[in-house]
Every structure is written in C-alpha cells, then in structure tokens.
N, C-alpha and C positions, 0 to 999 in steps of 0.2 A: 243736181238731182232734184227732183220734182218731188216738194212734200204729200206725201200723203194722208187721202181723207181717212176717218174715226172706219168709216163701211172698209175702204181700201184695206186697213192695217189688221182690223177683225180677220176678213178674206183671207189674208194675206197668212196671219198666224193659223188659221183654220186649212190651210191646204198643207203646211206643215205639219201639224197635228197629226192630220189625218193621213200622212203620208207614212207616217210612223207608229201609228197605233189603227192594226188590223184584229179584228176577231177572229175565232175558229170555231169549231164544233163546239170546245168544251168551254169556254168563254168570248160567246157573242156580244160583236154591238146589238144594241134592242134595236135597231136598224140595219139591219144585215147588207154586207155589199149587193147581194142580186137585189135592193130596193121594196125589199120585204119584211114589212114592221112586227115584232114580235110581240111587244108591247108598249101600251104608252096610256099618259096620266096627262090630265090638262087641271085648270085651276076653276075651271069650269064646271069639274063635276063634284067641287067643296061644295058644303053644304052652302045653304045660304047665309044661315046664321053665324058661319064663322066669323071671328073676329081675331083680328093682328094686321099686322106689317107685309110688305109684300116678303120679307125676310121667313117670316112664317110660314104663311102662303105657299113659297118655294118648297118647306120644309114638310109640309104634310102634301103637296103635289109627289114627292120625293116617297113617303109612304108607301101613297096610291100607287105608284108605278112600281114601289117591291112586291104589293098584292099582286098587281097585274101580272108581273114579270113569272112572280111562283103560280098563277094562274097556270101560265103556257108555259110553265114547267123549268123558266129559267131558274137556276141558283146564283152559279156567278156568271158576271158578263165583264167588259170594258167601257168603260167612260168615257164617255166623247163629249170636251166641253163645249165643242164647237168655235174654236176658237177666242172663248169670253176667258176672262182671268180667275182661275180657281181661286174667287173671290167675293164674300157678302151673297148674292141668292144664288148661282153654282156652288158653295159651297155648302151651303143650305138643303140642296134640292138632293146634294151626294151624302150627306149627313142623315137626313128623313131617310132616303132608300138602306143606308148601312143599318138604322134602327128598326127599318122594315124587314131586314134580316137579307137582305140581297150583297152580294160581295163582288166588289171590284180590285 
C-alpha cells in the first residue's frame, strides 16, 4: 500500500469527520450542509496592533466568531475541525469561541 501524502491523510481524516458529525436546526455547523455560511471570523479583521503568537491569533479569531455567531443568532453549533488534530491553534480557536460564550 502506497504511503500517504501530509494533504492525502488530512482529506482523508476530514471525510471521516464529517461523515460523522452533521448539524441540525438546534445545533448547526457555521457552515451548514446546503453551502450557507452562518458565520465566520478571519484573523484579518484583528486589530492591527495586536500582538502574540499565531496560538493567540487563533484564540481571539475564535472570540470573533462567538460574536459573529450570536450576531445570527447562533448559541450552540458543532465543530468541524476539518480534519486537523484537536490540537495547539484548533484548540485555541475552540477555546476563544467557548469564552465568547458559543457552545459545542
């Protein structure tokens, strides 16, 4: 059997993932299966002046998306790591949203 690439094994853990973890009315993905974003934070709309790690970074991206999220009304949703390892800045990003008061 043919090793597989770093992109390959992500894909690979991520169609599993997601095979298994579906939203619903009462607790959506922020990306809903019909392809309709409910909400979303980038690292882009940090101030400028911030300062830290990209560990940070993730963490106050992580905030902005529980603002966003009780914006349009979500409270709780599911978490979709996207196949990365609920590890170092996914765990960061889910940790900022849990302190932003958003619940998975």
């Amino acid at each position: 059997m043919p090793s597989l690439t770093v992109r390959e094994a992500r894909l690979r853990r991520h169609r599993r993932v997601r095979a298994k973890l579906h939203g619903d009315a009462v607790r959506p993905r922020l990306d809903d299966d019909s392809g309709k974003t409910l909400a979303s934070a980038s690292h882009l709309a940090l101030a400028k002046s911030f300062k830290g790690d990209k560990t940070a970074q993730a963490e106050a991206v992580g905030k902005a998306l529980a603002t966003a999220a009780k914006k349009a009304g979500v409270d709780t949703c599911v978490f979709d790591r996207g196949g990365y390892l609920y590890h170092g800045r996914v765990k960061a990003l889910a940790d900022g949203a849990r302190e932003g008061g958003l619940e998975f």
